[in-house]
C-alpha positions as CSV (number, residue, x, y, z in Angstrom):
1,X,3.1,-13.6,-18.3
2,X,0.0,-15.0,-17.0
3,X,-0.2,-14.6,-13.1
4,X,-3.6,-16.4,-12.7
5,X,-4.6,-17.7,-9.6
6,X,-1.3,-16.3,-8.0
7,X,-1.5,-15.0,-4.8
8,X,0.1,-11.7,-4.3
9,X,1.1,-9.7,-1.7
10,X,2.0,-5.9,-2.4
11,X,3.5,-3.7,0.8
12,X,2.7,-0.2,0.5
13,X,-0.4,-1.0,-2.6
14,X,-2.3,2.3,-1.8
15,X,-0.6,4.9,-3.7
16,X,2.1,6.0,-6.2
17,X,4.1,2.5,-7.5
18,X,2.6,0.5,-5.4
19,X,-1.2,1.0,-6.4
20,X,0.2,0.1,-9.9
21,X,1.9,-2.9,-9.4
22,X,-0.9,-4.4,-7.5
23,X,-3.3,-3.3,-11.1
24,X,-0.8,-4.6,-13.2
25,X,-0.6,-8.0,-11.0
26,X,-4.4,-8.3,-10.8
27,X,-4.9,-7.6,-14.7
28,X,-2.3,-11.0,-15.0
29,X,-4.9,-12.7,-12.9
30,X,-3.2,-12.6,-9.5
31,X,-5.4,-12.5,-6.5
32,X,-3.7,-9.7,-4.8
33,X,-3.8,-8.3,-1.0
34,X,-3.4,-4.4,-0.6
35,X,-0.7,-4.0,2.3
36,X,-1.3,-1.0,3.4
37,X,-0.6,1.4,6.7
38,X,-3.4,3.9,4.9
39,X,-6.3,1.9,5.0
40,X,-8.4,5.1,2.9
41,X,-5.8,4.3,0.3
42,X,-5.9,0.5,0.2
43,X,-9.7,0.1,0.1
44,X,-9.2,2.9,-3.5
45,X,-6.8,0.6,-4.6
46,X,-8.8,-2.1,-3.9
47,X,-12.1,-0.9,-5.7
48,X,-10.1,-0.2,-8.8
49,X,-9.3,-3.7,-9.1
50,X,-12.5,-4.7,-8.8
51,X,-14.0,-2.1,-11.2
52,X,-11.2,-3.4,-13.5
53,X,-12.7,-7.2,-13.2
54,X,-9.6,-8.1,-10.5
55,X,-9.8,-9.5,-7.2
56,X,-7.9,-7.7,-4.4
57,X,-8.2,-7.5,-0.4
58,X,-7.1,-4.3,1.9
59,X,-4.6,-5.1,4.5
60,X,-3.8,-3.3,7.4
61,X,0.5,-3.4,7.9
62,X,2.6,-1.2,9.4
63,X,5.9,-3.1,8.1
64,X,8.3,-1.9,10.6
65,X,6.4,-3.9,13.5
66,X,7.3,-7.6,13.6
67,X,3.4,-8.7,14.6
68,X,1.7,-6.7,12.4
69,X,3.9,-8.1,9.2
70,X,3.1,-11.8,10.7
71,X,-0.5,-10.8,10.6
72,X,-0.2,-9.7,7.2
73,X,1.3,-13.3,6.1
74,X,-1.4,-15.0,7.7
75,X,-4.4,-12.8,6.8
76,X,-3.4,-13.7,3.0
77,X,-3.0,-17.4,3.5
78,X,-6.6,-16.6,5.2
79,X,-8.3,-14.9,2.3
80,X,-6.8,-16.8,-0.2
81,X,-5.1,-19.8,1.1
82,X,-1.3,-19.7,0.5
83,X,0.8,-16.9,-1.1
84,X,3.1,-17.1,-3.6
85,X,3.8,-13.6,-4.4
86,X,5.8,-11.1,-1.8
87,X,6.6,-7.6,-3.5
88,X,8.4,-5.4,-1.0
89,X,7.7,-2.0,-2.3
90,X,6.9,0.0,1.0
91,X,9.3,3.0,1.3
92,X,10.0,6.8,1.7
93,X,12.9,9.4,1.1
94,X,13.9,12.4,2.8
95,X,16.2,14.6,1.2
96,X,19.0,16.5,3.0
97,X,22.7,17.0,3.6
98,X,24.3,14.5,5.7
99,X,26.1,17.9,8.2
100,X,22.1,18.2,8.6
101,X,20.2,15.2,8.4
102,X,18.7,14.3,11.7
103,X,19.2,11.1,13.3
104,X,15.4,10.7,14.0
105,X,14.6,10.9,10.0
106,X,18.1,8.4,9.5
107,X,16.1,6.0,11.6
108,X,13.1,6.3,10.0
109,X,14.3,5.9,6.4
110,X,16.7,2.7,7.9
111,X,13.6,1.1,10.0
112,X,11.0,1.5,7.0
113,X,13.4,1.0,3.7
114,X,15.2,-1.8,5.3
115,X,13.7,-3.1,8.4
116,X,10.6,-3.4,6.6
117,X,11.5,-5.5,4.1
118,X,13.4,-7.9,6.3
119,X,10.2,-8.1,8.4
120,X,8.2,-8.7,5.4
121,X,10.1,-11.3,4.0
122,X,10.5,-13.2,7.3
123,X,7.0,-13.3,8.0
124,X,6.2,-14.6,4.3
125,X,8.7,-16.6,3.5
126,X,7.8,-19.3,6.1
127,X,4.9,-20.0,4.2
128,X,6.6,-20.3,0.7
129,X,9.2,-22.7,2.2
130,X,6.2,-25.2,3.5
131,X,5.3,-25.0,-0.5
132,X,8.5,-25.0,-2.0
133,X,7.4,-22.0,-4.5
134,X,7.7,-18.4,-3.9
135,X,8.7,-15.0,-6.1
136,X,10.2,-12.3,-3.6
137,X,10.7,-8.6,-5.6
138,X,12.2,-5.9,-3.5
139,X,11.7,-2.5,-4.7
140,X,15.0,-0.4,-5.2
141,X,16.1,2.8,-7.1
142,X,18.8,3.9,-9.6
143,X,19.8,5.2,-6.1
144,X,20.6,1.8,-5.1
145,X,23.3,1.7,-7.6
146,X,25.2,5.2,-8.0
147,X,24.7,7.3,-4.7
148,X,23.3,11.0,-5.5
149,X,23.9,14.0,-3.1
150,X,21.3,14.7,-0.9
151,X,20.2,11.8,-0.6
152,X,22.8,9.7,1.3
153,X,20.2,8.0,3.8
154,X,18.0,7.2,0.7
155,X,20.8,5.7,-1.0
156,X,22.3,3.4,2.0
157,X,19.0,1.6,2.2
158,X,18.3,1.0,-1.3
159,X,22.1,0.0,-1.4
160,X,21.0,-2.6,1.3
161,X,18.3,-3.7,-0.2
162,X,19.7,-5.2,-3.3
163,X,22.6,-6.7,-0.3
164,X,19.8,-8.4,1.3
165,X,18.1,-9.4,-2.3
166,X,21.4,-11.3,-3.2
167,X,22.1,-12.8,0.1
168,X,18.4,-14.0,0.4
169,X,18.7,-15.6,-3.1
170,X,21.3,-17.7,-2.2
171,X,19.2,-19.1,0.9
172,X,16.2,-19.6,-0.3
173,X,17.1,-21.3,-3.8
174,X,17.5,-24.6,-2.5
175,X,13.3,-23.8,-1.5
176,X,12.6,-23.0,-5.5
177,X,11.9,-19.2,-4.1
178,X,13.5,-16.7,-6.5
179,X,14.4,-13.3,-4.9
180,X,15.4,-9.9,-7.2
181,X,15.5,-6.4,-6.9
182,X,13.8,-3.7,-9.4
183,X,15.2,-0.5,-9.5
184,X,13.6,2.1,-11.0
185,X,14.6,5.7,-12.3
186,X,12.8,8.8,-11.2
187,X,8.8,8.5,-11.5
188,X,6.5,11.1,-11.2
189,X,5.1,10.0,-8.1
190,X,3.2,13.1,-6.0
191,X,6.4,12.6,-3.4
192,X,8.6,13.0,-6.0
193,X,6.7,15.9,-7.8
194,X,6.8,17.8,-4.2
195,X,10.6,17.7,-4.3
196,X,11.4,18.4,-7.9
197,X,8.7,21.7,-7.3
198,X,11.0,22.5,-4.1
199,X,14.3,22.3,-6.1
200,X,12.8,24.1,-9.1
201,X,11.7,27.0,-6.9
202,X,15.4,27.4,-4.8
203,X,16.5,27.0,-9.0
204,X,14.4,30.1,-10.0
205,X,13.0,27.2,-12.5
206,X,9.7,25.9,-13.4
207,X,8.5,22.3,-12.9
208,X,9.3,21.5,-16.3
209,X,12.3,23.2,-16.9
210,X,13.7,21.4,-13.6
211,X,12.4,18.1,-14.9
212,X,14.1,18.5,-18.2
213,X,17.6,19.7,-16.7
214,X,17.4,17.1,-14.2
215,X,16.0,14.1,-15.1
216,X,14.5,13.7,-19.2
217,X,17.7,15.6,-20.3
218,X,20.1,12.8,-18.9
219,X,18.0,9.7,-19.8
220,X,19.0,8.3,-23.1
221,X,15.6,7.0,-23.7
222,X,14.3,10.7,-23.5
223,X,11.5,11.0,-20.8
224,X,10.7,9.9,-17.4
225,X,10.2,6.7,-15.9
226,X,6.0,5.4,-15.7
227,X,5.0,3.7,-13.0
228,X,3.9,0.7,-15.7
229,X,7.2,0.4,-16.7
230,X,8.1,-0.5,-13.2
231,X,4.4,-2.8,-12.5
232,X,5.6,-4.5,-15.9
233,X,9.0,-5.7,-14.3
234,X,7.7,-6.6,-11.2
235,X,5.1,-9.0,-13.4
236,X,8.1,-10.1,-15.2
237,X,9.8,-11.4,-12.2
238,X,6.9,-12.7,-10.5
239,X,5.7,-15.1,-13.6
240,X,7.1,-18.2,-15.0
241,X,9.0,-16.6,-17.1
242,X,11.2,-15.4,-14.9
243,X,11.7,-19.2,-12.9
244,X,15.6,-18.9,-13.4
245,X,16.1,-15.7,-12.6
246,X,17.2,-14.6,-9.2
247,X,19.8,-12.6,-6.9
248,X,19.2,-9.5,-10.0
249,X,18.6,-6.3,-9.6
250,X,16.8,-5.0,-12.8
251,X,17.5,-1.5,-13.8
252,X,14.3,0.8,-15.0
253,X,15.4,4.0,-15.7
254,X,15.4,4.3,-19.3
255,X,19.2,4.0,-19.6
256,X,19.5,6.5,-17.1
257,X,21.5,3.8,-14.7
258,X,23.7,1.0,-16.6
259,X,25.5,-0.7,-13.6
């Protein structure tokens, strides 16, 4: 799955999944640009790649704000002269019960989860269709497929993003731009690590035995999801290899999702 000379552009490629995609991307060869609302975080991303032998640029986005994502667009066909890459992986999560949740955090999860990606796309996808070449992958989640409790907001965007996923593929394949969806199981991310520690402690629990009731124990594969298990997808779907594909949503959760 040889990425070189691809143009790549990452949202949200300072931390957690993100940071590795954009390694994974820049060990295949892509030239990839850090989108990133913490610039502290993109310019560590960025020197990792480089200490690696990679080539990547920091990007200033906030993804919710229309100019700012058009900026983005143009900044990479700047630096690098086209783009042919768009992976959609800012996001967040708030957990809560829906007789509780506040309508300022629904907003927030709606604007960044799903707003962002439709801004995203719009601003990138311009430039694609002048080429007639593109790979879109929007990031997901197991919760995208089977809703959990506590986590209804969560779960209506990532529902909508593999809505938007399919009804983009069907636009933009007369272009020769490929759109799909990667949804991952539960990673170890320090977000996720904060909640499973808050759960385990209302449990009487330890970190580990919360991990192992709630997430290893019901994955047939036996363990957790890595973050390169995810960057390896997103590879897969941005290479050659994947030129037929579109309008999927991948599942990597170890078995833990089927649908």
């Amino acid at each position: 799955m040889d990425l070189k000379d691809r143009v790549a552009i990452v949202t949200g490629g300072g931390m957690g999944i993100g940071r590795g995609i954009v390694k994974e991307l820049a060990d295949r060869g892509a030239k990839v640009v850090v989108a990133e609302i913490k610039d502290d975080e993109a310019r560590k991303t960025v020197d990792e790649v480089k200490a690696a032998g990679g080539e990547a640029v920091a990007c200033h986005a906030d993804v919710t704000n229309h100019e700012s994502t058009e900026a983005m667009a143009q900044f990479a066909v700047d630096s690098y002269g086209h783009i042919d890459i768009l992976v959609n992986n800012a996001g967040a999560d708030i957990k809560g019960a829906v007789w509780e949740f506040s309508e300022k955090d629904w907003d927030f999860l709606m604007t960044l989860n799903l707003k962002g990606v439709f801004l995203s796309t719009q601003a990138v996808v311009k430039h694609m269709m002048v080429r007639r070449s593109g790979r879109i992958i929007n990031m997901s989640s197991m919760a995208g497929k089977s809703g959990e409790p506590f986590t209804a907001p969560y779960c209506t965007t990532k529902f909508g993003v593999i809505g938007f996923t399919q009804s983009i593929a069907l636009e933009l394949g007369d272009h020769n731009i490929t759109v799909n969806a990667v949804c991952p199981g539960a990673v170890e991310t320090d977000l996720f690590k904060r909640g499973v520690l808050g759960s385990a402690k209302a449990s009487n629990r330890t970190y580990e035995e919360e991990l192992q009731e709630k997430f290893i124990s019901l994955t047939p594969l036996g363990r957790m999801t890595e973050i390169g298990d995810v960057a390896k997808a997103v590879a897969f779907f941005a290479s050659d290899d994947a030129k037929f594909i579109t309008g999927s949503s991948l599942n990597v959760s170890g078995g833990r999702e089927m649908h």
